[in-house]
Each structure stands twice: as structure tokens, then as C-alpha cells.
C-alpha positions in Angstrom: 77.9 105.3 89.1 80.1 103.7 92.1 79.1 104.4 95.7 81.5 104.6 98.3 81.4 103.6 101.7 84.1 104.4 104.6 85.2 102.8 108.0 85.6 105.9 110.1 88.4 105.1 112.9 91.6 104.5 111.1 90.3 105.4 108.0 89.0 108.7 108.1 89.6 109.6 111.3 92.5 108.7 113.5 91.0 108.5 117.1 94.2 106.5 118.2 95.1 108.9 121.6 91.3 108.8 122.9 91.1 105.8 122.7 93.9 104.2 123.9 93.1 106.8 127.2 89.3 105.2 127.3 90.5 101.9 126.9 92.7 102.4 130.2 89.3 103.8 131.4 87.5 100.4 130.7 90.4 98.3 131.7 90.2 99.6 135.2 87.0 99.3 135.8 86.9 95.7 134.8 90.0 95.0 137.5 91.8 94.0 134.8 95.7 94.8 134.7 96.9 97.5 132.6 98.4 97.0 129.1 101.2 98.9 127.4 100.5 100.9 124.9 101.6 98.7 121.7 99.2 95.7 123.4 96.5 98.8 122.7 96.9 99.3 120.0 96.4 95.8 118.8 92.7 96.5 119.7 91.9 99.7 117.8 89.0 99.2 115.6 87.7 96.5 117.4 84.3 96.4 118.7 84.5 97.0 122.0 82.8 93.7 123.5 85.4 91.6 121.6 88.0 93.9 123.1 87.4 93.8 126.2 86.7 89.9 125.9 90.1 89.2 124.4 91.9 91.9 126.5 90.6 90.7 129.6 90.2 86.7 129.6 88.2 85.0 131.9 86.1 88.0 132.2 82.1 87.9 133.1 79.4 89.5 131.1 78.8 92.1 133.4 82.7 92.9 133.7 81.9 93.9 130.1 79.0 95.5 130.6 81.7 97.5 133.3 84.2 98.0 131.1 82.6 99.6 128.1 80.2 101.9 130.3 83.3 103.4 131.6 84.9 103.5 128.4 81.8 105.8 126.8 81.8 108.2 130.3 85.9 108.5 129.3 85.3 108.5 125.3 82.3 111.3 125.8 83.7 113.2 127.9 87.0 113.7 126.6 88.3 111.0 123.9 85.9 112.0 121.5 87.6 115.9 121.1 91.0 113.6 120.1 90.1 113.0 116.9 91.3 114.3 113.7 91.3 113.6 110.0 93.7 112.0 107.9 95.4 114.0 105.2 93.5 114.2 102.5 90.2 112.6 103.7 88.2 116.1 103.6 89.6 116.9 100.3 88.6 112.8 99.2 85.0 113.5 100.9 84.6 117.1 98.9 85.9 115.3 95.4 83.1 112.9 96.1 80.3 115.1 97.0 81.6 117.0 93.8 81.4 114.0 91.1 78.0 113.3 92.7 78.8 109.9 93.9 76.8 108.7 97.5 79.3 108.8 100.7 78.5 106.9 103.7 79.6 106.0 107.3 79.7 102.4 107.9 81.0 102.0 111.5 81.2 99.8 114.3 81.2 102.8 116.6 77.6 103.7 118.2 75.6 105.6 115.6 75.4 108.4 118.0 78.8 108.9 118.2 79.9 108.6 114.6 77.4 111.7 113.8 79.1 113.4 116.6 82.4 112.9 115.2 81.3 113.4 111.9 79.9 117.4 112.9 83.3 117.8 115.1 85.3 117.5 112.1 82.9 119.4 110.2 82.3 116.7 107.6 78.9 115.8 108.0 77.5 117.8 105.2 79.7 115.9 102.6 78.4 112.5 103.8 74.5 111.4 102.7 74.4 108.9 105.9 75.6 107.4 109.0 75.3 104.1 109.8 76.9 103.1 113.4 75.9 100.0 116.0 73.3 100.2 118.5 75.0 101.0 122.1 75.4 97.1 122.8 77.7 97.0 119.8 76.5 93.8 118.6 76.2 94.3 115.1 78.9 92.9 112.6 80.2 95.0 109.8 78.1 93.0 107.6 74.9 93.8 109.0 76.2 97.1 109.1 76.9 97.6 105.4 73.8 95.9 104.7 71.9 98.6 106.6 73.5 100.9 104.6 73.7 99.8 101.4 69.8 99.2 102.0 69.5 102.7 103.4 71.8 104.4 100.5 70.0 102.4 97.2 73.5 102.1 96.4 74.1 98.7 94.2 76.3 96.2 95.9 78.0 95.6 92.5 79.0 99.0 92.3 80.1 100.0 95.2 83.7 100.6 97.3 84.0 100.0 100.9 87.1 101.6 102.3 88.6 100.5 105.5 91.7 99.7 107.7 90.9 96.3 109.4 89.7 92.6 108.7 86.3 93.8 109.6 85.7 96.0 106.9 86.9 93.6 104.6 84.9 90.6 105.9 81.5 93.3 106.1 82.4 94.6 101.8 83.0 90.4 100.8 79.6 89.1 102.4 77.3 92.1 100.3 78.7 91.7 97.3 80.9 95.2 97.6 84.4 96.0 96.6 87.1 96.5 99.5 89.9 98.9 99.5 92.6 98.2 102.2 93.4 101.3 103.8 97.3 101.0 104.6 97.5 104.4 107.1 95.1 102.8 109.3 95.1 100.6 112.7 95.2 97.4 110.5 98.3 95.8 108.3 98.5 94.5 105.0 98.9 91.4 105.6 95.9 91.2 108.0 93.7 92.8 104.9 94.8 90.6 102.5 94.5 87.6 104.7 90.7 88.3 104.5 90.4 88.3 101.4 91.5 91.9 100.3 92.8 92.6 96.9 93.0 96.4 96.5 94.7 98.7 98.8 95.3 102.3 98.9 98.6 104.5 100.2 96.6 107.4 101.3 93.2 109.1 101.1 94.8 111.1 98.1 95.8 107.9 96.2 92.3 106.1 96.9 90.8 109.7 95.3 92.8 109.4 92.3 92.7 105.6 91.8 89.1 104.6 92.3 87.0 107.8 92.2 88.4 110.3 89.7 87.3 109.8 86.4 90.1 108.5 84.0 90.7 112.2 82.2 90.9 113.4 85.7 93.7 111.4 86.9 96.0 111.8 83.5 95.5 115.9 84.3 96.2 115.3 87.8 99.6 113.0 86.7 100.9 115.4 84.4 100.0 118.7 86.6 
């Protein structure tokens, strides 16, 4: 039976407008210039020392230490309430939980933020597991998955790994698991397939019918 595991910004969550506001946040405190918005949003669902280190060039380690400690005060305080999920994803999550396939959380984002997230949006009860970075945000997507997949019992072989940028893609290819390209996320086509992504998805809806309803399921849902 497949196992299933998501990205959580730009995939099931679109966390675009507290961000880009904590970003600012973090830019500031670094002295670095500020960016329009479209320069952002280049940089969403990227870990946060790489975005600070590509955002800001020259910059010291300690100007990133700066930058993403005043991007969590921002982010906590209010960024995190500017999050919501896209269509479909609860009713994805709730098809899952009802075909009795494992769900995770495979994100980039500190752990304890994902959970908090995850209980905002009042989908933590139709996920099995969490697996976010430590607070230095050091981790790859990789180790990530690996975590999880080690966590879940889930086999690599059999298992989906949905998510929106080059990470996710990178983090599925090294453990052996499936990627799906999420096209309403931060990341493009062509940056998903560049790494190596061969499947894609329109919409939490489509990835629902396409790769987790069972084949008897999807002919009743074509012709309904």
C-alpha cells in the first residue's frame, strides 16, 4: 500500500503573505537593502540560511544568525496566523486518512513550527507525523525524508513525495521515493523537471484522483 509524504509551504499550505512580511523582518536586521516583492518570492520554500545567503551576498555568519532570529520573532508572532490551505488539500488529507494510507510532513520548516501550523489549520489529526529541521535549519530534504520514511516504516519503493520546489524533488530521488511536482506551488515546472521530476499534479484534487484513489474510484468520480 503507497505512503504519501507532503512538502507543507506551497504545497499544502500557502504561507506566501507571512512570509514575504518576515523575510522583510530578516532583511532588515541583516542591513541588507530591501527587495521587491517578485525578488521574494523567488525565495519561498527555501531554507532560510540559503536565503538569506543568496539574498544578502557578502553577508557574515552571524548576519545570518541576525537575520533568521528576527525572521522567527516576525514569523511567531504574526506570519504564522497567515497561513491557509490550498483547495482541496483537507479533503486530499481526509481521502487518505480514509483509504488507510500513512500521511506525513516532510518539511524544511523547524519541526516546532510545522506542528503548529499543522493544529492551526486543524489538520493534525489526519497526518500520522511531522518531520521538520532542527532550529539551525541545516538539514537537507534528504535527511529529512529519510527521518521520516525511517520514522513512518513506510517503503521507499512505495511511496509519493508531493512537493512544489527542486528540494522536494532532489529529497524523494536520493531515498528511493516517487516525486509529484506540485504546479500551484512557489516552484515552476520547469524548475521540477529540471531536477529530475516526472509526474506533476494540477491541484490537490487532481493528485487525489490520480495517485491515491483506487482505480474504481476514479472511473465513479469521472462519470459522477
Amino acid at each position: 500500500m503507497p505512503s504519501y509524504f507532503f512538502d507543507l509551504d506551497g504545497t499544502l499550505t500557502d504561507s506566501r503573505a507571512g512570509l514575504i512580511d518576515s523575510f522583510r523582518s530578516g532583511l532588515e536586521a541583516a542591513g541588507a537593502p530591501a527587495l521587491p516583492d517578485r525578488a521574494l518570492h523567488t525565495y519561498l520554500g527555501t531554507p532560510l540560511p540559503d536565503l538569506f545567503a543568496a539574498a544578502c551576498p557578502g553577508i557574515t555568519a552571524a548576519g545570518i544568525e541576525a537575520a533568521i532570529a528576527s525572521f522567527r520573532r516576525h514569523y511567531e508572532a504574526e506570519g504564522i496566523f497567515h497561513n491557509t490551505l490550498y483547495p482541496g488539500v483537507r479533503e486530499m488529507l481526509a481521502t487518505l486518512r480514509a483509504e488507510g494510507h500513512l500521511a506525513w510532513v516532510v518539511t524544511s520548516k523547524p519541526e516546532p513550527q510545522a506542528v503548529r501550523v499543522a493544529s492551526l489549520l486543524g489538520i493534525d489529526h489526519l497526518l500520522h507525523g511531522i518531520v521538520g529541521a532542527s532550529l539551525a535549519e541545516t538539514e537537507t530534504k534528504t535527511e529529512l525524508l529519510a527521518r521520516a520514511l525511517a520514522g513512518s516504516g513506510a517503503r521507499a519503493a512505495d511511496s509519493f513525495m508531493l512537493g512544489d520546489r527542486h528540494y522536494d524533488v532532489h529529497g524523494a530521488l536520493e531515498n528511493g521515493v516517487t516525486p509529484v511536482g506540485a504546479l500551484w506551488g512557489y516552484g515552476t515546472r520547469k524548475e521540477l523537471r529540471a531536477a529530475g521530476c516526472t509526474l506533476f499534479a494540477l491541484s490537490a484534487a487532481d493528485f487525489t484522483s490520480r495517485f491515491v484513489l483506487p482505480p474504481s474510484a476514479r472511473l465513479r468520480t469521472a462519470t459522477a
